[in-house]
Biopython code that builds the backbone (N, CA, C, O; Angstrom):
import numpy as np
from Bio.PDB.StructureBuilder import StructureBuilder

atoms = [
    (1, "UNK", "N", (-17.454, -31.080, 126.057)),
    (1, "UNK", "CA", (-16.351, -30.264, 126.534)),
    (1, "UNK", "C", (-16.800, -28.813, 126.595)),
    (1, "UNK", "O", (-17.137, -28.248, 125.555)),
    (2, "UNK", "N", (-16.823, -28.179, 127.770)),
    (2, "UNK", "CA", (-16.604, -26.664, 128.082)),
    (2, "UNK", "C", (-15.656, -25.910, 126.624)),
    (2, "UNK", "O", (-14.591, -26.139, 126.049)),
    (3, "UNK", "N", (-16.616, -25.077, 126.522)),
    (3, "UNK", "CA", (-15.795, -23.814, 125.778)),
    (3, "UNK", "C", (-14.852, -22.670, 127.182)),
    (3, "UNK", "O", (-14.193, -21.646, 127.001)),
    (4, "UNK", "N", (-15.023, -23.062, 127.878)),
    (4, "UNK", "CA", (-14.269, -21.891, 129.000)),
    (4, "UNK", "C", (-13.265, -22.993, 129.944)),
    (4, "UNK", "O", (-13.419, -23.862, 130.803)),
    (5, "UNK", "N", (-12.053, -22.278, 129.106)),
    (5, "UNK", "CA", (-10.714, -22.599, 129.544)),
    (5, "UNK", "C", (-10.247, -22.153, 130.691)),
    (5, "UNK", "O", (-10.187, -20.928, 130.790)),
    (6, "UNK", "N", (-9.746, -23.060, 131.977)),
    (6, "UNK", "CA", (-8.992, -22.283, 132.975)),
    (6, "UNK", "C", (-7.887, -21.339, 132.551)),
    (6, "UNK", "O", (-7.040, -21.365, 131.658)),
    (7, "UNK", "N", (-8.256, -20.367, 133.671)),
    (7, "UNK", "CA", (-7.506, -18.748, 133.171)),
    (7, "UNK", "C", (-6.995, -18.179, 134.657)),
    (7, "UNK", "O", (-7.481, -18.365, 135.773)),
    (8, "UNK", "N", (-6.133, -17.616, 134.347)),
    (8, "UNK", "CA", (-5.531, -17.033, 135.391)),
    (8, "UNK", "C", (-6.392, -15.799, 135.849)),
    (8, "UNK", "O", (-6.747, -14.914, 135.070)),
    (9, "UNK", "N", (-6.799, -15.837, 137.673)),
    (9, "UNK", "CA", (-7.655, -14.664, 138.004)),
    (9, "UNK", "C", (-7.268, -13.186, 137.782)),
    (9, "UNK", "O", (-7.959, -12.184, 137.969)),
    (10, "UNK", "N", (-5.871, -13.300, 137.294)),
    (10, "UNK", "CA", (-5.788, -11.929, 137.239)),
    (10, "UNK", "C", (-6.120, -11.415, 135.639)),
    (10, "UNK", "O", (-6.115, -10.241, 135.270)),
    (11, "UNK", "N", (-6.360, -12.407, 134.937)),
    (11, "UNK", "CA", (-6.408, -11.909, 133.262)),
    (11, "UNK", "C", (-8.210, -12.164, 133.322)),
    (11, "UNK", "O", (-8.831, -11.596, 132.424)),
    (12, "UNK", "N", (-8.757, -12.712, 134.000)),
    (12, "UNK", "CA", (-10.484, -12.659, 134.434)),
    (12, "UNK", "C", (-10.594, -11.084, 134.860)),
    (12, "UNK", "O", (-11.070, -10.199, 134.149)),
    (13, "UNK", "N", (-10.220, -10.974, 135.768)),
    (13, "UNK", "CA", (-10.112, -9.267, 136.175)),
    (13, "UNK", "C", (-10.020, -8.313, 135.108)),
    (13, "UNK", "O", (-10.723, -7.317, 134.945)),
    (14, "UNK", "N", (-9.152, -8.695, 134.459)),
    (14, "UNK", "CA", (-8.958, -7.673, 133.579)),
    (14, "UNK", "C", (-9.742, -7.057, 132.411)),
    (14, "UNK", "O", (-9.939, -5.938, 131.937)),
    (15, "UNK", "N", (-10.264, -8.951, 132.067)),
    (15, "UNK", "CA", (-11.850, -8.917, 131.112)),
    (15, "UNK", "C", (-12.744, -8.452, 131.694)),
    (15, "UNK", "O", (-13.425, -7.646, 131.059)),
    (16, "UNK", "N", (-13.029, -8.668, 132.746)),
    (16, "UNK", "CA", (-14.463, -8.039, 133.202)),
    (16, "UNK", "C", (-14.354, -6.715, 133.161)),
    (16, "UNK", "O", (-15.305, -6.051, 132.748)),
    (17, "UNK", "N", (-13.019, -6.033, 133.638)),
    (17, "UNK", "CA", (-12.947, -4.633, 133.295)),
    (17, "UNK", "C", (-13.135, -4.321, 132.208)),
    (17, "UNK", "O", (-14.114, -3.579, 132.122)),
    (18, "UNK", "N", (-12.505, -4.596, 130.985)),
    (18, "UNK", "CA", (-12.686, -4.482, 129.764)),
    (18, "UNK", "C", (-14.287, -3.876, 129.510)),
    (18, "UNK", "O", (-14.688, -2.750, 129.217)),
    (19, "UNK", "N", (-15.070, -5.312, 129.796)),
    (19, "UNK", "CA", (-16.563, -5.164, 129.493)),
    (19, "UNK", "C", (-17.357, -4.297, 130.454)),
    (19, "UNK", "O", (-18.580, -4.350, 130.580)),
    (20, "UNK", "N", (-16.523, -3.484, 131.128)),
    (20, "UNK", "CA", (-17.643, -2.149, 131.903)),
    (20, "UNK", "C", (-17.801, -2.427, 133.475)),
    (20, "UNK", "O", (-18.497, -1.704, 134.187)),
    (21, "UNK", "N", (-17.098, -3.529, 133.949)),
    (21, "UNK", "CA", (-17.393, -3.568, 135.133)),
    (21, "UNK", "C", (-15.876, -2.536, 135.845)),
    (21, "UNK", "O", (-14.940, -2.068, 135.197)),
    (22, "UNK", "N", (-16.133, -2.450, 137.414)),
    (22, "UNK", "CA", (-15.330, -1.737, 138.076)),
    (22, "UNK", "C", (-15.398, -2.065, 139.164)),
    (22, "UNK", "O", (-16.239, -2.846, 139.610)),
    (23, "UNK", "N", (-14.295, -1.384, 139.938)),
    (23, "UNK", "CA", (-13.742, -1.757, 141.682)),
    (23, "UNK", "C", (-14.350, -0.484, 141.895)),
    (23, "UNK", "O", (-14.166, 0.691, 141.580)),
    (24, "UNK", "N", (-15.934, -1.868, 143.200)),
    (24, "UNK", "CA", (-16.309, -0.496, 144.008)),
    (24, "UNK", "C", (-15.665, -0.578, 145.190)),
    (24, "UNK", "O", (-15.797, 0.380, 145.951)),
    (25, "UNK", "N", (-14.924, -1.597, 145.566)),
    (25, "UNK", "CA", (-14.386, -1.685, 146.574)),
    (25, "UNK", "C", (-13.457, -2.786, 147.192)),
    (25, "UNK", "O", (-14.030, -3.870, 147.084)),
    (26, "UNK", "N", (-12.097, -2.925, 147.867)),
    (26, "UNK", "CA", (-11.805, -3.844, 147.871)),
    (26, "UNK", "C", (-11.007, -3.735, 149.700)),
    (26, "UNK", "O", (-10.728, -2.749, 150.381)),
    (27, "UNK", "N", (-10.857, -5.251, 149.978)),
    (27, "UNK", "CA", (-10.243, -5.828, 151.456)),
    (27, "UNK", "C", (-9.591, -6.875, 151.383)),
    (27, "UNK", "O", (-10.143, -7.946, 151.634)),
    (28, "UNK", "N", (-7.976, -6.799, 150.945)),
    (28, "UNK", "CA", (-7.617, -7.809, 150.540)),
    (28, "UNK", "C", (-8.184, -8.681, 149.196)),
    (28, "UNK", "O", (-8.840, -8.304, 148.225)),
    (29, "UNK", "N", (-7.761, -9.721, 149.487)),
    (29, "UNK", "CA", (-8.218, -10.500, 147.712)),
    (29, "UNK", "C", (-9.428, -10.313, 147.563)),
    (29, "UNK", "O", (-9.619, -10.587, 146.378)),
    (30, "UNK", "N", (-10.734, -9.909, 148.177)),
    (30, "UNK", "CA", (-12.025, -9.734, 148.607)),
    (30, "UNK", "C", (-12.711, -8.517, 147.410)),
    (30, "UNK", "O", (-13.277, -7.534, 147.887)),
    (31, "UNK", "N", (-12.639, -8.627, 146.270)),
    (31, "UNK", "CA", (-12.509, -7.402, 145.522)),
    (31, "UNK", "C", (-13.917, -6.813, 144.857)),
    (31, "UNK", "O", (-13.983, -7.284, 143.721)),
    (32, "UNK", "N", (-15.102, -5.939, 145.135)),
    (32, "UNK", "CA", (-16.386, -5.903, 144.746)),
    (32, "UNK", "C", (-16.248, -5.338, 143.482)),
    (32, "UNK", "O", (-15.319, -4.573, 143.221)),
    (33, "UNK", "N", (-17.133, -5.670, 142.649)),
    (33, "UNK", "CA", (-17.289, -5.259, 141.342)),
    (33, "UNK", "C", (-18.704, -4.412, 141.408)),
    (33, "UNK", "O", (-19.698, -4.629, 142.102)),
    (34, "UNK", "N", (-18.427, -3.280, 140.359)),
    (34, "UNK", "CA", (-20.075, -3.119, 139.921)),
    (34, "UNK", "C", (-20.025, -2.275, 138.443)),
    (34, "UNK", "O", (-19.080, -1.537, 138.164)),
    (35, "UNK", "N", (-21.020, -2.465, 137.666)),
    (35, "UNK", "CA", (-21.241, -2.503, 136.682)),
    (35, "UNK", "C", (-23.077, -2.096, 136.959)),
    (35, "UNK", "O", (-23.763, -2.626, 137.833)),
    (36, "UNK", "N", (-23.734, -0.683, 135.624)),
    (36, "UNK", "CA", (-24.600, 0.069, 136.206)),
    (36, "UNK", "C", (-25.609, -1.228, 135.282)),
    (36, "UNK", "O", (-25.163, -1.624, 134.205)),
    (37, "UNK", "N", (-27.247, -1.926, 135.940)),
    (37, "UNK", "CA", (-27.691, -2.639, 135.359)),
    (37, "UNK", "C", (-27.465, -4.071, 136.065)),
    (37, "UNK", "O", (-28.276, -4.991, 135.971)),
    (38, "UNK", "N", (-26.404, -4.130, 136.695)),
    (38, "UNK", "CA", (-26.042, -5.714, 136.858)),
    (38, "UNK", "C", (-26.104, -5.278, 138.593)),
    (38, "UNK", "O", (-26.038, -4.129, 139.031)),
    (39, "UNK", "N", (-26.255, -6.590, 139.425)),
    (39, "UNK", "CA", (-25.560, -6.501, 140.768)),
    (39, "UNK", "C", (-24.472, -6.632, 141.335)),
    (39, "UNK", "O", (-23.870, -7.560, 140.795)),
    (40, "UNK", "N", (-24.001, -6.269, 141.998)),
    (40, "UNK", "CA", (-22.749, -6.315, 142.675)),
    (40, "UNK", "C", (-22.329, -8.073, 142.580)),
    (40, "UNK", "O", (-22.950, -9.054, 142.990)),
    (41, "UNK", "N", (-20.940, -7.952, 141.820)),
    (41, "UNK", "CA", (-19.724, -9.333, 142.473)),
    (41, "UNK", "C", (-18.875, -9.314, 143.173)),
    (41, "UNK", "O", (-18.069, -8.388, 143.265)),
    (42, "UNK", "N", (-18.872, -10.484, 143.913)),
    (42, "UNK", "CA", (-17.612, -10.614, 144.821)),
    (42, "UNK", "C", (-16.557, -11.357, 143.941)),
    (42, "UNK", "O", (-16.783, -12.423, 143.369)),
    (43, "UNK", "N", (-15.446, -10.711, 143.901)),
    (43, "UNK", "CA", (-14.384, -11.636, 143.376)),
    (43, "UNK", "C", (-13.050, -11.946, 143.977)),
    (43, "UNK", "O", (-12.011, -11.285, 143.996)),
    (44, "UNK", "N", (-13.235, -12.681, 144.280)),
    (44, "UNK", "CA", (-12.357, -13.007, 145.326)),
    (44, "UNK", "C", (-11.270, -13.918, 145.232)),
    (44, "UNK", "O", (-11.430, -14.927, 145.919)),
    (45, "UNK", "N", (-10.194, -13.860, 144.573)),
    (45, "UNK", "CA", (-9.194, -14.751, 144.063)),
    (45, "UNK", "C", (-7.892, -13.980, 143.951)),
    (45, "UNK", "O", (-7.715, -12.832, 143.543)),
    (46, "UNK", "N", (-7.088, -14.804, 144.371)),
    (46, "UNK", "CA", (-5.814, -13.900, 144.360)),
    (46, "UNK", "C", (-5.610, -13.650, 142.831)),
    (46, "UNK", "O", (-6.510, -13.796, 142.004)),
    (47, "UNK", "N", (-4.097, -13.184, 142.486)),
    (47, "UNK", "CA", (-3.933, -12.886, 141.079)),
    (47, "UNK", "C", (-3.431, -13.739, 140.460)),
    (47, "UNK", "O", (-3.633, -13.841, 139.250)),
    (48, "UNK", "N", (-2.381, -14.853, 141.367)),
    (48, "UNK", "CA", (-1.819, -16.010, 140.783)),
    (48, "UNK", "C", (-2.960, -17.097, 140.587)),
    (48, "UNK", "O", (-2.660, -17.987, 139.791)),
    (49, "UNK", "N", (-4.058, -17.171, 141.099)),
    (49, "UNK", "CA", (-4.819, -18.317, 141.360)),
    (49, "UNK", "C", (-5.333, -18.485, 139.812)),
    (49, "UNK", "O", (-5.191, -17.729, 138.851)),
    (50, "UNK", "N", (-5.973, -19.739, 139.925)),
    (50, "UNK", "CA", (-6.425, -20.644, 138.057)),
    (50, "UNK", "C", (-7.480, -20.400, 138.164)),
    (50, "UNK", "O", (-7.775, -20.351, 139.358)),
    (51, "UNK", "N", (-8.673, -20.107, 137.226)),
    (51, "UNK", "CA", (-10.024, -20.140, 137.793)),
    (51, "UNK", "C", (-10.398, -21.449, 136.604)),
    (51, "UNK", "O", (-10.306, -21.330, 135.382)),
    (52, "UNK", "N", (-10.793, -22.570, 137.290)),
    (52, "UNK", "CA", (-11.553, -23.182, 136.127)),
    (52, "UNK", "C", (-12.287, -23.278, 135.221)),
    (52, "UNK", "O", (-12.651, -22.103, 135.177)),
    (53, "UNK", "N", (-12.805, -23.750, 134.447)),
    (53, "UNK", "CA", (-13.775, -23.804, 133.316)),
    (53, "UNK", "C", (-15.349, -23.391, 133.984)),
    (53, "UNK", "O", (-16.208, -22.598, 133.598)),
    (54, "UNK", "N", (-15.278, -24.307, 135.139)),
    (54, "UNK", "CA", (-16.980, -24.653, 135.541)),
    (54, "UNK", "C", (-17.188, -22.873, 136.789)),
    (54, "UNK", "O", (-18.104, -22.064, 136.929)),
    (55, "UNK", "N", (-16.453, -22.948, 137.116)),
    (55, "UNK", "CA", (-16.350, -21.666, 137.794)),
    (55, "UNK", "C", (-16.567, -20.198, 136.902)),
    (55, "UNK", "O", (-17.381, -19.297, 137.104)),
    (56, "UNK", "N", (-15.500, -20.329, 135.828)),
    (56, "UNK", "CA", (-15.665, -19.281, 135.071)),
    (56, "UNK", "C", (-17.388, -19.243, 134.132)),
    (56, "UNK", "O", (-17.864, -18.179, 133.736)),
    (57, "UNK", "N", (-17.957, -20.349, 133.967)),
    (57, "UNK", "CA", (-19.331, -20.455, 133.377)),
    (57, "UNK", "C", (-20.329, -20.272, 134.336)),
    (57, "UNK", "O", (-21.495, -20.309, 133.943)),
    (58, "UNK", "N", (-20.033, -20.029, 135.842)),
    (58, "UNK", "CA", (-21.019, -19.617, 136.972)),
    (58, "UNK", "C", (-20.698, -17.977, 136.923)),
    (58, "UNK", "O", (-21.555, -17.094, 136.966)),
    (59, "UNK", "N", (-19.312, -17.794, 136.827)),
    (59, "UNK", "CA", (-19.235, -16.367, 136.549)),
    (59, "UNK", "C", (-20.128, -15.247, 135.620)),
    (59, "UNK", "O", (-20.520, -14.095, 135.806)),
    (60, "UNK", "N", (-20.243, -16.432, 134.306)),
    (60, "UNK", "CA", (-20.001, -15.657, 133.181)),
    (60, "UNK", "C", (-21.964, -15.386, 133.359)),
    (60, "UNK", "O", (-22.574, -14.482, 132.789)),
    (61, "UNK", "N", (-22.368, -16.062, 133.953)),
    (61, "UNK", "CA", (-24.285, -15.858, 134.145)),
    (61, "UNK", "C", (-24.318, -14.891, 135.018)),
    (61, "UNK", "O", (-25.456, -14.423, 134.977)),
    (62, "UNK", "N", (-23.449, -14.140, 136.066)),
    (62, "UNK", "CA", (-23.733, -13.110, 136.497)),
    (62, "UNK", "C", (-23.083, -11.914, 136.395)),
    (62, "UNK", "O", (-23.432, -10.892, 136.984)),
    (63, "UNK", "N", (-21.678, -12.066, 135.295)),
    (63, "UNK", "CA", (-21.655, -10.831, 134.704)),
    (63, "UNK", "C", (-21.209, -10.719, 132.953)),
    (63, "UNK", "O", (-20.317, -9.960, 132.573)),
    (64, "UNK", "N", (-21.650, -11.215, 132.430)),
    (64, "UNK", "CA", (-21.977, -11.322, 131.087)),
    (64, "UNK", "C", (-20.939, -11.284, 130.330)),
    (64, "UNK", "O", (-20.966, -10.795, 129.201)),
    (65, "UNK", "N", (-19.642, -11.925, 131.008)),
    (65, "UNK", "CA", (-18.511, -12.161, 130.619)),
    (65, "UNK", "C", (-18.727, -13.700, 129.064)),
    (65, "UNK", "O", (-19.381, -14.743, 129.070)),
    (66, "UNK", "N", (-17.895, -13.118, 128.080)),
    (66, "UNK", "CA", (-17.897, -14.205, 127.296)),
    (66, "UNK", "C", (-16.814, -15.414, 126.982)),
    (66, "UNK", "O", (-15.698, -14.969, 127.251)),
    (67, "UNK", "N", (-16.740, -16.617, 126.567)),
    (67, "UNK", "CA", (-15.230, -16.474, 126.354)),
    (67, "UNK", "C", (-14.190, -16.195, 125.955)),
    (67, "UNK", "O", (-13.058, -16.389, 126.398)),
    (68, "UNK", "N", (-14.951, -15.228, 124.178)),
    (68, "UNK", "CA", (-13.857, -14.327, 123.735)),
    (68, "UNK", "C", (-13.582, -13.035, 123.707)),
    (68, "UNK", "O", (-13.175, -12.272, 122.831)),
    (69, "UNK", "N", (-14.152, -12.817, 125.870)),
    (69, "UNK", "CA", (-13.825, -11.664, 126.094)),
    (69, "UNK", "C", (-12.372, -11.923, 126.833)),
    (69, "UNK", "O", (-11.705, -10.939, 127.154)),
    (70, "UNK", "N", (-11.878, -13.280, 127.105)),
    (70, "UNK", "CA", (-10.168, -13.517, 127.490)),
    (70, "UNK", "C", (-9.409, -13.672, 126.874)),
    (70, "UNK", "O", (-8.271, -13.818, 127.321)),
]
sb = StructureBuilder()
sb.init_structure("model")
sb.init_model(0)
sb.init_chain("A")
sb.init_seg("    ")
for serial, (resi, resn, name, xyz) in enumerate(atoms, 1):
    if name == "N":
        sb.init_residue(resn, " ", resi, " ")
    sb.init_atom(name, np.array(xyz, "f"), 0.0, 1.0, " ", f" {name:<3s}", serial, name[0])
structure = sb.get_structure()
């Protein structure tokens, strides 16, 4: 069993902010992140949307999100 619980995209957003990332830019749900050290993410999910377990663990390898950063 996954340690990373589906979470609502808008409380994902909010962690990644937490941990240093930021809006370099956004177009609609289309929302770029950057954080100095890391490369640019696309995050792209509305605010109501679920993000799953297996999704959030593809996330978490490219921006060093943990799970008890939600």
């Amino acid at each position: 069993m996954s340690e990373w619980k589906s979470t609502k995209s808008k409380k994902v957003l909010s962690a990644l902010k937490k941990i240093g990332w930021s809006v370099k830019r956004q177009r609609g749900s289309h929302i770029t992140l950057e954080r100095e050290g890391w490369a640019d993410v696309i995050f792209a999910f509305h605010a109501s949307d679920e993000i799953g377990g297996r999704m959030l663990a593809r996330m978490a390898k490219n921006t060093g999100l943990m799970p008890e950063d939600l």
